[in-house]
Every structure is written in structure tokens, then in C-alpha cells.
N, CA, C and O of each residue as an XYZ file, in Angstrom:
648
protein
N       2.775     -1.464    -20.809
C       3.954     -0.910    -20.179
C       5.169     -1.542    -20.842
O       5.257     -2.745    -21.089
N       6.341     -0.390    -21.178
C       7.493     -1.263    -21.988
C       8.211     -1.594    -21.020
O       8.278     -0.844    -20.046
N       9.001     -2.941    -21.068
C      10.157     -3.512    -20.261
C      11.197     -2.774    -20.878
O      10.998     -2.394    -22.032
N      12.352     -2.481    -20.279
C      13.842     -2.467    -20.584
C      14.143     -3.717    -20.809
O      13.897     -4.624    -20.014
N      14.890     -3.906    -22.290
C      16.008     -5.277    -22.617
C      16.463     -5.036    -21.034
O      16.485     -4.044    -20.305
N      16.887     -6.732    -20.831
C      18.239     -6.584    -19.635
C      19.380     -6.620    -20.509
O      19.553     -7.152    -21.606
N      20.274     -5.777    -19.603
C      21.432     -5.185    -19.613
C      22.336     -6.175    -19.708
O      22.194     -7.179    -19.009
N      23.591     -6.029    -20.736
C      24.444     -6.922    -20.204
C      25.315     -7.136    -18.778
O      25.390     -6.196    -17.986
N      25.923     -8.333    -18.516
C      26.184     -7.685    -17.056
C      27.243     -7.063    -16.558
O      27.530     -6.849    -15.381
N      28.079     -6.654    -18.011
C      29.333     -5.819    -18.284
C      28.721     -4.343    -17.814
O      29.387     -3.557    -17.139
N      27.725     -4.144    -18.142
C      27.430     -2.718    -18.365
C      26.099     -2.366    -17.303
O      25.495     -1.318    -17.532
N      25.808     -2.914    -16.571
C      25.810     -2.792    -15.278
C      25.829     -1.856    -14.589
O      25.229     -2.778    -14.035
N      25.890     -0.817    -13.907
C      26.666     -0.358    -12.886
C      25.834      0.210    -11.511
O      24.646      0.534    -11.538
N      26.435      0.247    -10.679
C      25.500      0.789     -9.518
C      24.531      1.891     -9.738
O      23.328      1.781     -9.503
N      25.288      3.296    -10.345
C      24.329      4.371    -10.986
C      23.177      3.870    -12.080
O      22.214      4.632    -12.162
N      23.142      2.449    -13.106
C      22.052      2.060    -13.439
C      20.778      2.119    -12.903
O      19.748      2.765    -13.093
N      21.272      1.025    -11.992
C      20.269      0.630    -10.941
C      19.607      1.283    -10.252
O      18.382      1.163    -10.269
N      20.449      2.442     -9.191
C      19.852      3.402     -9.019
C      18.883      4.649     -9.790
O      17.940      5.261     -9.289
N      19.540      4.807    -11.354
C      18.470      5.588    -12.076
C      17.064      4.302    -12.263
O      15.922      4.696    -12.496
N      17.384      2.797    -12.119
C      15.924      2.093    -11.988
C      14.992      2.119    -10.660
O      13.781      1.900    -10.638
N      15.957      2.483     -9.390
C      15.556      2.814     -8.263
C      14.141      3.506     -8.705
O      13.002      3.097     -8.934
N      14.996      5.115     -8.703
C      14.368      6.728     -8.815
C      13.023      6.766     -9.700
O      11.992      7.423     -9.553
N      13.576      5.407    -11.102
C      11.882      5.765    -11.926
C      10.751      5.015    -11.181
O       9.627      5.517    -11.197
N      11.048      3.414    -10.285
C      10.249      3.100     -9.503
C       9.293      3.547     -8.386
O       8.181      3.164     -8.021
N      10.670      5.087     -7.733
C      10.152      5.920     -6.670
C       9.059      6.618     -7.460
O       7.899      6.845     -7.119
N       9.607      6.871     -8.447
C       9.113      8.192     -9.123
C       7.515      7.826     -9.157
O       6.609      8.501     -8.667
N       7.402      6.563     -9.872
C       6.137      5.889    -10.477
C       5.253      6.072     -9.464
O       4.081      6.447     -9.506
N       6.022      5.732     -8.442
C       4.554      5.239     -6.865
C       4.249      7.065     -6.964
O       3.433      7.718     -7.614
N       5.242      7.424     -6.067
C       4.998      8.859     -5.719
C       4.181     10.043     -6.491
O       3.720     11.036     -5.928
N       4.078      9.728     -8.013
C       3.539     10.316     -9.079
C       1.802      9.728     -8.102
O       1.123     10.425     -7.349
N       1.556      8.245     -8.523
C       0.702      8.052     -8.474
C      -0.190      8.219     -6.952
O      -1.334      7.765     -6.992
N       0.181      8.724     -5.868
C      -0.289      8.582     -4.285
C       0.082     10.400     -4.923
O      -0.812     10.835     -5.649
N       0.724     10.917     -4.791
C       0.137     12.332     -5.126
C      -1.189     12.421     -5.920
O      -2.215     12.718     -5.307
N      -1.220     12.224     -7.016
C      -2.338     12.640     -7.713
C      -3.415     12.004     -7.166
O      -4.384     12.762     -7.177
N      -3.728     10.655     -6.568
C      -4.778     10.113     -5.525
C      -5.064     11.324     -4.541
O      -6.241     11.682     -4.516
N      -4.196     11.997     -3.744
C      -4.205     12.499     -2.296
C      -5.119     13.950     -3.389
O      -6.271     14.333     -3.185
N      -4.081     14.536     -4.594
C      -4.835     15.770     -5.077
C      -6.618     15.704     -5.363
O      -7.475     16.471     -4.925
N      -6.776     14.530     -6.231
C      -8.428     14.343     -5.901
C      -8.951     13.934     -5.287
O     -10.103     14.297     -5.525
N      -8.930     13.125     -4.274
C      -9.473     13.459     -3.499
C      -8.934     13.918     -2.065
O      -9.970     14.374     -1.581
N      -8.255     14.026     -1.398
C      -7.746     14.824     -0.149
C      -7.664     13.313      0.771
O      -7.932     13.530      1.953
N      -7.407     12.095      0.528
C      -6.860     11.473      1.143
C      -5.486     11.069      1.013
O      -5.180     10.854     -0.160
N      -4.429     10.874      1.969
C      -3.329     10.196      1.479
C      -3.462      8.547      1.208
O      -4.041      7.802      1.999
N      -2.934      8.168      0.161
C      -2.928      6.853     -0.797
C      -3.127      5.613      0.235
O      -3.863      4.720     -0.186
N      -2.478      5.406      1.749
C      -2.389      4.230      2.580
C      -4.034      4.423      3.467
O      -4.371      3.518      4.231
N      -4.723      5.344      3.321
C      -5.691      5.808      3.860
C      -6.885      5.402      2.588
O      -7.885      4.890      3.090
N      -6.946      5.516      1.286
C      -7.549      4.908      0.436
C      -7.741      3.951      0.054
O      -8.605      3.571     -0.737
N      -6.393      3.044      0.932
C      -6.099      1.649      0.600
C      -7.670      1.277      1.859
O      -8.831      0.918      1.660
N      -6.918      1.585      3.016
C      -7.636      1.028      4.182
C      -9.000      0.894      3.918
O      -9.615     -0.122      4.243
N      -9.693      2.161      3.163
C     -11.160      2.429      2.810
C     -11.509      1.240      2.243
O     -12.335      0.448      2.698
N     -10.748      1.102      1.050
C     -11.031      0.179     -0.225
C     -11.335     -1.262      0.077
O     -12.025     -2.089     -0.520
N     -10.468     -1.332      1.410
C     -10.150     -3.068      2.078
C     -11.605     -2.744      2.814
O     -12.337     -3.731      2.750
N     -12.181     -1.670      3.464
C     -13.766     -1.903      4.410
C     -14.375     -1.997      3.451
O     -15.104     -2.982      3.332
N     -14.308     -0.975      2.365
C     -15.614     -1.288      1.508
C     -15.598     -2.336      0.856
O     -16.460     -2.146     -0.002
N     -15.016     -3.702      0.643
C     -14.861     -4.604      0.103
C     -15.096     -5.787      1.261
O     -15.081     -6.989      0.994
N     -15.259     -5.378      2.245
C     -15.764     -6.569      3.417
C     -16.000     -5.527      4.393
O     -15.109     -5.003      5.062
N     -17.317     -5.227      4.454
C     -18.330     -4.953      5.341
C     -18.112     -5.478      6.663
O     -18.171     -6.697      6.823
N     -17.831     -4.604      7.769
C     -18.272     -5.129      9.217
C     -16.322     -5.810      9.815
O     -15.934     -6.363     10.844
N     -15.647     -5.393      8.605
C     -14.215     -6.651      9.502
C     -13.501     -5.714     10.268
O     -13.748     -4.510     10.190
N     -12.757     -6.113     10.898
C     -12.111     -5.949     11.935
C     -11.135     -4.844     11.753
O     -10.966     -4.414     10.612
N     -10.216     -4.140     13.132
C      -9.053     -3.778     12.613
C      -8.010     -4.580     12.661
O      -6.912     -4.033     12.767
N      -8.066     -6.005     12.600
C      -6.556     -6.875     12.577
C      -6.736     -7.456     11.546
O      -5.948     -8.315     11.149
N      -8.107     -7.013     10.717
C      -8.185     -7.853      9.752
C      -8.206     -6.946      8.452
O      -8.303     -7.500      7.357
N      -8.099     -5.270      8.564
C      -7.647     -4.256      8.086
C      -5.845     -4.467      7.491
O      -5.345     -4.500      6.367
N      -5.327     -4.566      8.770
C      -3.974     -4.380      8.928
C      -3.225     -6.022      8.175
O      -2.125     -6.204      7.654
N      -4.109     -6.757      8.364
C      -3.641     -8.168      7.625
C      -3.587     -7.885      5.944
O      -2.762     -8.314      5.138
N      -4.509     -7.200      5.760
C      -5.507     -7.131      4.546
C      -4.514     -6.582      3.797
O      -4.217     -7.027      2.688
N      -3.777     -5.314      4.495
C      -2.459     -4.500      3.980
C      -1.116     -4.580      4.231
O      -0.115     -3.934      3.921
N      -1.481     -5.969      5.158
C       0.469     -6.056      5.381
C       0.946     -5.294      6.484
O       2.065     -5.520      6.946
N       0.081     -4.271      7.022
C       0.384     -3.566      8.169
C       0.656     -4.288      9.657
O       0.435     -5.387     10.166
N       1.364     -2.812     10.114
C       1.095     -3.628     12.051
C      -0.350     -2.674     12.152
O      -0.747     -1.623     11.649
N      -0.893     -3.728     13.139
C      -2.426     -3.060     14.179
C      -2.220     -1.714     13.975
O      -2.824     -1.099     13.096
N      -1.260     -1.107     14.858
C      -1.257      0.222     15.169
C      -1.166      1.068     13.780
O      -1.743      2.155     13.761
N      -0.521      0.660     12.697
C      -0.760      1.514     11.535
C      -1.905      1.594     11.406
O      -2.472      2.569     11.898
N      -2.720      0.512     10.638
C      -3.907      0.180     10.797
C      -5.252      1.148     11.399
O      -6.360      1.485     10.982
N      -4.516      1.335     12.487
C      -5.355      1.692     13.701
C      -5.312      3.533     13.631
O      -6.211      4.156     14.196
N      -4.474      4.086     13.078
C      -3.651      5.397     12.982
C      -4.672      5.725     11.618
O      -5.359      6.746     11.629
N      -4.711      4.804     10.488
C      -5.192      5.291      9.631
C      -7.412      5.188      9.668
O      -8.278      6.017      9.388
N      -7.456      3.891     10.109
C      -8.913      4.002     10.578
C      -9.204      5.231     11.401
O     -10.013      5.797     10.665
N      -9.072      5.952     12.387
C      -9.163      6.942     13.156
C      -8.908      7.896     11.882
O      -9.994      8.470     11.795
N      -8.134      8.373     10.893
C      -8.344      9.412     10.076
C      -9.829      9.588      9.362
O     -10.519     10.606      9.305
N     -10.128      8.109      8.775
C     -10.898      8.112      8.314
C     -12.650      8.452      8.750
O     -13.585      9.136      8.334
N     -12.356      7.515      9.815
C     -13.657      8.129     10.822
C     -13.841      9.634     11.503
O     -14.937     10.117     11.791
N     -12.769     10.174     11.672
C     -12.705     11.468     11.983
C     -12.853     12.428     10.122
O     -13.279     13.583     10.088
N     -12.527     11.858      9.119
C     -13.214     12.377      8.177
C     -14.666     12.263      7.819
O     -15.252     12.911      6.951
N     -15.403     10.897      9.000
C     -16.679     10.589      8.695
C     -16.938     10.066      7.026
O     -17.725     10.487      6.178
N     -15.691      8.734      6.969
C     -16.123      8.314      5.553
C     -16.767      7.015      5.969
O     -17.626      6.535      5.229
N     -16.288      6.146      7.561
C     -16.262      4.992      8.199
C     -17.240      5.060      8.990
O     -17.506      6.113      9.569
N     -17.946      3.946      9.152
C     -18.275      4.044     10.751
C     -17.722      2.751     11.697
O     -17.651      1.707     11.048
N     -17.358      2.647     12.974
C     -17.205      1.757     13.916
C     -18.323      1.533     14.835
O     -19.145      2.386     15.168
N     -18.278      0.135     15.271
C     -19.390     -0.422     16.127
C     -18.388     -1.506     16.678
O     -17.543     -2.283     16.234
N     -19.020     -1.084     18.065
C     -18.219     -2.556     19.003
C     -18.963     -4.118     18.703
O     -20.174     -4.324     18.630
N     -18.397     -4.637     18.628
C     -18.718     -6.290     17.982
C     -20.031     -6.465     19.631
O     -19.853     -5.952     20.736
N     -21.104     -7.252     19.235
C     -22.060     -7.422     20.799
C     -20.987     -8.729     20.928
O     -20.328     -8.749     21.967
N     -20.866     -9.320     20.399
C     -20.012    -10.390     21.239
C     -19.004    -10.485     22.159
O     -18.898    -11.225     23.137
N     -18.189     -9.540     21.670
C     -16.679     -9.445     22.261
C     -16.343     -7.568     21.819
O     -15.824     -7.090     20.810
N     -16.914     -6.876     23.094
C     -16.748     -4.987     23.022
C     -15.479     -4.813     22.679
O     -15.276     -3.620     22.455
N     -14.195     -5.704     22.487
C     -13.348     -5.132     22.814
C     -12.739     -5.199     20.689
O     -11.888     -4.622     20.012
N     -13.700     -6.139     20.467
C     -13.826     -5.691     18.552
C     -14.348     -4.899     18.109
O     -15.125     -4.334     18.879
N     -14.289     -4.376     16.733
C     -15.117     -3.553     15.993
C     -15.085     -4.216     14.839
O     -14.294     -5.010     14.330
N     -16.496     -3.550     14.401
C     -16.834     -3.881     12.713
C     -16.779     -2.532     12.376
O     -17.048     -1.548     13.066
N     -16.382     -2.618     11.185
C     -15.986     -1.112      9.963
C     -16.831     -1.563      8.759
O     -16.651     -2.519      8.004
N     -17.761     -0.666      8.774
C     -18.079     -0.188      7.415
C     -18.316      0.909      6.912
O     -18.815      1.722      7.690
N     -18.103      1.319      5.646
C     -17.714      2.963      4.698
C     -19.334      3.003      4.632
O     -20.234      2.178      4.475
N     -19.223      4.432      4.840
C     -20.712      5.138      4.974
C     -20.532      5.685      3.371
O     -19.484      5.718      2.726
N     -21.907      6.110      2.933
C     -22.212      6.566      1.700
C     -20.518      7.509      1.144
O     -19.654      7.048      0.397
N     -20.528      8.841      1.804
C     -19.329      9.520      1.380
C     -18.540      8.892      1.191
O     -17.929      9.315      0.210
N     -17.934      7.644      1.748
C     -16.842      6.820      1.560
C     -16.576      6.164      0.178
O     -15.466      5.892     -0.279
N     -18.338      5.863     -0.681
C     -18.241      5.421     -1.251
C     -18.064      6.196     -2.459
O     -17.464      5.690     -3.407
N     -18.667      7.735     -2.540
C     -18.515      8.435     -3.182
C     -16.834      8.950     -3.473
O     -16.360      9.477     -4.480
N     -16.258      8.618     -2.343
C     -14.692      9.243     -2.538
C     -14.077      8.218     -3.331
O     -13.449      8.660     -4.293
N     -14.084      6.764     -3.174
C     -13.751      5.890     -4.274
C     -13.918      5.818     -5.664
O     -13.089      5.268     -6.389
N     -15.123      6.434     -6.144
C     -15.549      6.137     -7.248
C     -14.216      7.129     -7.887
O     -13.384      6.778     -8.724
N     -14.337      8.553     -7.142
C     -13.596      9.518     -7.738
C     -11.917      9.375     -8.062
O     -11.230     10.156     -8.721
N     -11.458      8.025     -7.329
C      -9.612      7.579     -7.054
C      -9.514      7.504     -8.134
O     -10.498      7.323     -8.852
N      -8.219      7.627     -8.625
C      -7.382      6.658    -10.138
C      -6.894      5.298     -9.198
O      -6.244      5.324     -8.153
N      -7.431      4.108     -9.931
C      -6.944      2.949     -9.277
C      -5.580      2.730     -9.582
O      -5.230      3.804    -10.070
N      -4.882      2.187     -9.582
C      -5.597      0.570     -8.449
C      -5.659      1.501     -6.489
O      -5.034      2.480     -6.082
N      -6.315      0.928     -6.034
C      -6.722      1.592     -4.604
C      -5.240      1.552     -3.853
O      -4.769      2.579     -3.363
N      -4.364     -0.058     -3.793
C      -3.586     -0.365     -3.022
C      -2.367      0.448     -3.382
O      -1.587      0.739     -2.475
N      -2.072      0.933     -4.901
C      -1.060      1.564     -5.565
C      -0.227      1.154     -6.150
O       0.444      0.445     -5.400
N       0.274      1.181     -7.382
C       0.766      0.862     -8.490
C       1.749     -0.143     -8.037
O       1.563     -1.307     -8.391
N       2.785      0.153     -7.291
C       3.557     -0.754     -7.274
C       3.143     -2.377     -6.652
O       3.632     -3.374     -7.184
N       2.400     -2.456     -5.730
C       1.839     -3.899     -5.541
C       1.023     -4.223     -6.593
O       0.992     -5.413     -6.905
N       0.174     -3.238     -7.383
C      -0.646     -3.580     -8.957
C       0.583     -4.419     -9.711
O       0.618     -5.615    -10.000
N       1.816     -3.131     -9.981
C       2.694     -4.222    -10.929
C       3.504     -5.226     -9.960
O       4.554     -5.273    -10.601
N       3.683     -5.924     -9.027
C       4.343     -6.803     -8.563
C       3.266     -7.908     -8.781
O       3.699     -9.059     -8.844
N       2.005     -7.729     -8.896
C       0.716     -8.696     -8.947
C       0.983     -9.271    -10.368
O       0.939    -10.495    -10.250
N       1.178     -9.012    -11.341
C       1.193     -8.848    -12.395
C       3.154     -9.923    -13.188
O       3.476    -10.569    -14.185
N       3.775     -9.461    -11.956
C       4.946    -10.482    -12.483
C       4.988    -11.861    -12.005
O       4.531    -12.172    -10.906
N       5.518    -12.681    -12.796
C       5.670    -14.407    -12.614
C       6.019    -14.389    -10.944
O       6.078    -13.377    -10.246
N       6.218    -15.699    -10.534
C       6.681    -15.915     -9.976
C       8.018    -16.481     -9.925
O       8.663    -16.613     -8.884
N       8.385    -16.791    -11.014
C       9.369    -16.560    -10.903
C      10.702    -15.280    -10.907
O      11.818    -15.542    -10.459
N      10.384    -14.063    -11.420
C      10.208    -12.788    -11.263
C      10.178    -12.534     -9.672
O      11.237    -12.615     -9.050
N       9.460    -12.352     -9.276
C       8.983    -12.569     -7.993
C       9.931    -12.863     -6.881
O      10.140    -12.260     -5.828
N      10.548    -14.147     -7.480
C      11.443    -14.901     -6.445
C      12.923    -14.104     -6.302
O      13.587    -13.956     -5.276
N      13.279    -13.548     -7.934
C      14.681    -13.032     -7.920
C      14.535    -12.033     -7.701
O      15.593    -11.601     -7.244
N      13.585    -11.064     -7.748
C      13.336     -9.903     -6.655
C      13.502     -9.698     -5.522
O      14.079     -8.769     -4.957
N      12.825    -10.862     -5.015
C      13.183    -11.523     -3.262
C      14.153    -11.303     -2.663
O      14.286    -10.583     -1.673
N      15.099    -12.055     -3.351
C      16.512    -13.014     -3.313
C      17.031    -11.779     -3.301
O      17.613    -11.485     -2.256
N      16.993    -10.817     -4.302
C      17.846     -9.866     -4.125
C      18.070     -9.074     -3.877
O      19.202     -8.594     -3.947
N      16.514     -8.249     -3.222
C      16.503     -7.302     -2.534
C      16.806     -7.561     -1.036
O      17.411     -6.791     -0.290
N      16.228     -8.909     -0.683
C      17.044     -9.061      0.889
C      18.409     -8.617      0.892
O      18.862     -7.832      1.725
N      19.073     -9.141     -0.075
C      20.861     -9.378     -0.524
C      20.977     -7.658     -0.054
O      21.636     -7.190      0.875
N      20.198     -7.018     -0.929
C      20.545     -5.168     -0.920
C      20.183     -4.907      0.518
O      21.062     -4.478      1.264
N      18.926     -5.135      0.991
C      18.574     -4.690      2.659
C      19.546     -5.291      3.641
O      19.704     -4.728      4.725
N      20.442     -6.771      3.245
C      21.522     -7.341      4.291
C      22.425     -6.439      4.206
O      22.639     -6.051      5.355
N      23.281     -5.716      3.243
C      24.000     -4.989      2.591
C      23.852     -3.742      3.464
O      24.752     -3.422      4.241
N      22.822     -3.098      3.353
C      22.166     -1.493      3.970
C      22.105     -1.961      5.419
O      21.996     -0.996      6.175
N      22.140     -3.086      6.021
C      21.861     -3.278      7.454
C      20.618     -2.614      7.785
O      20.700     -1.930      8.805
N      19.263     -2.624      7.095
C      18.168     -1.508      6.909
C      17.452     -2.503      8.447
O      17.670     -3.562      9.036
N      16.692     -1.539      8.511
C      15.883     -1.845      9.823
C      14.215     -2.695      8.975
O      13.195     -2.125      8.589
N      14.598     -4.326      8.947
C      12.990     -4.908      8.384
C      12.014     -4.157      8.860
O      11.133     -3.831      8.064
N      11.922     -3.677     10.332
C      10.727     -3.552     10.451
C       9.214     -2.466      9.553
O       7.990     -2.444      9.426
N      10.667     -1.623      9.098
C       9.828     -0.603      8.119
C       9.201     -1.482      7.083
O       8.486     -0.825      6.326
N       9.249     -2.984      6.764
C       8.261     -3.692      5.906
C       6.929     -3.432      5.963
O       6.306     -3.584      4.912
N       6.142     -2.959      7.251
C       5.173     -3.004      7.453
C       4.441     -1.266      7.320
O       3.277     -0.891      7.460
N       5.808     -0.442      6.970
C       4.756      0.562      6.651
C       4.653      0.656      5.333
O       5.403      0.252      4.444
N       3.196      1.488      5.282
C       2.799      1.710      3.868
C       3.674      2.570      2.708
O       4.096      3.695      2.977
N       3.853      2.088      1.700
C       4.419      2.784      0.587
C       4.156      5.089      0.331
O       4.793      5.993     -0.208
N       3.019      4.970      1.025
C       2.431      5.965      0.642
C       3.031      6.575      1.754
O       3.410      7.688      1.389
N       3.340      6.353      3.116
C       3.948      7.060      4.293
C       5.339      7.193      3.901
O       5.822      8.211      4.396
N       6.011      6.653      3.318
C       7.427      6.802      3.139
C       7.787      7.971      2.979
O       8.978      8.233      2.814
């Protein structure tokens, strides 16, 4: 993947940034479409799969941890899946008021068929930059969300619901 030189900081301007916005949108949205076209799931729903089939039997708080979600997202997207019959649920014998999740055969067959990465490109490339990278991203996208007065709580939904 090519980087852009950085810019000097003369030349700058808000419309930059924003055309770096739009190719970022662009990137995810390209990629959770063409997921949803082969196989007929939406992208935060492939994620969820990907996190059962990778630990057999866990939970839904341990779904929603897994993705950064709240419970109830979590919980919104497990119910798709089982009502597609890719999942199955079982109440924990210990404590009824848990479940264990694990992807039944079809489930596994619908994975093979995804373009990865499962979680979606943009947490692929944020995995992938330093940490130090990382940090001035941080720093400065809070700066932009203090700015927008944006509501944090939308942190917790998935990229693919947006």
C-alpha cells in the first residue's frame, strides 16, 4: 500500500483532509460491500462469526469485548446469525442465564468464501501502524471529535453499521 509524502503544513487545508477523510470512507465501505455481496452477510455480522469460530462455546460479553461492542450490539447481531442458522446457542449448565456460541458447519462454509480480513480493513490497517502512529491519531482525532461535540458513545458501534 503507497503512503502519501506528508504535506507541508503550509499547504494543508481543511478540504485536504477531508478528500483523506472520503478515501478512508471509501476504503472500508468498498470493502463491507463486497463482503455483504458474497456472501449475504453484513461485514459487523462476519466479524461476530469469525470471533465464535475462533473460540468455541464463549459468551455474548465475551463476543461484544472481542469487538469493542456494547452487549446489546453484540446481542442484535448474534440473533441474526442464529436466525440465519450459521450459530448455535446453549445455556451454560452452570449459570442458564449464559450461553456458549458455536458456528455450525454453514458458518464455516460462509467464511471460507469472505475477502479478509473478517474484522475489516480499517482495524487490519490501524494493526499494522507503530505506535507511535497510533498515538497521534489518538491525540488528534479526540481534538476533531472535542471540536464536532460528537456523541463518544457511537465508539462502540461497528464500522460496518455506520
Amino acid at each position: 500500500m503507497k503512503s502519501a509524502a506528508p504535506l507541508p503544513v503550509e499547504s494543508v487545508t481543511p478540504a485536504k483532509v477531508l478528500r483523506r477523510f472520503r478515501v478512508v470512507f471509501n476504503a472500508v465501505r468498498t470493502h463491507f460491500r463486497q463482503m455483504e455481496k458474497q456472501v449475504g452477510l453484513g461485514g459487523a455480522q462476519v466479524w461476530a462469526l469469525s470471533v465464535i469460530k475462533a473460540n468455541p462455546g464463549i459468551g455474548m460479553g465475551e463476543v461484544a469485548s472481542n469487538m469493542e461492542v456494547h452487549q446489546s450490539t453484540a446481542s442484535n447481531l448474534i440473533k441474526t446469525l442464529l436466525r440465519k442458522e450459521l450459530i448455535t446457542l446453549e445455556k451454560a449448565p452452570d449459570d442458564r442465564r449464559n450461553v456458549r456460541l458455536k458456528i455450525l458447519p454453514a458458518g464455516s462454509r460462509l467464511l471460507k468464501k469472505v475477502p479478509g480480513p473478517f474484522e475489516g480493513v480499517l482495524p487490519d490497517a490501524l494493526s499494522s501502524l507503530s505506535g507511535d502512529t497510533l498515538l497521534r491519531l489518538d491525540e488528534d482525532l479526540g481534538k476533531l471529535i472535542d471540536v464536532l461535540n460528537a456523541d463518544e458513545a457511537a465508539e462502540e458501534t461497528p464500522l460496518a453499521q455506520i
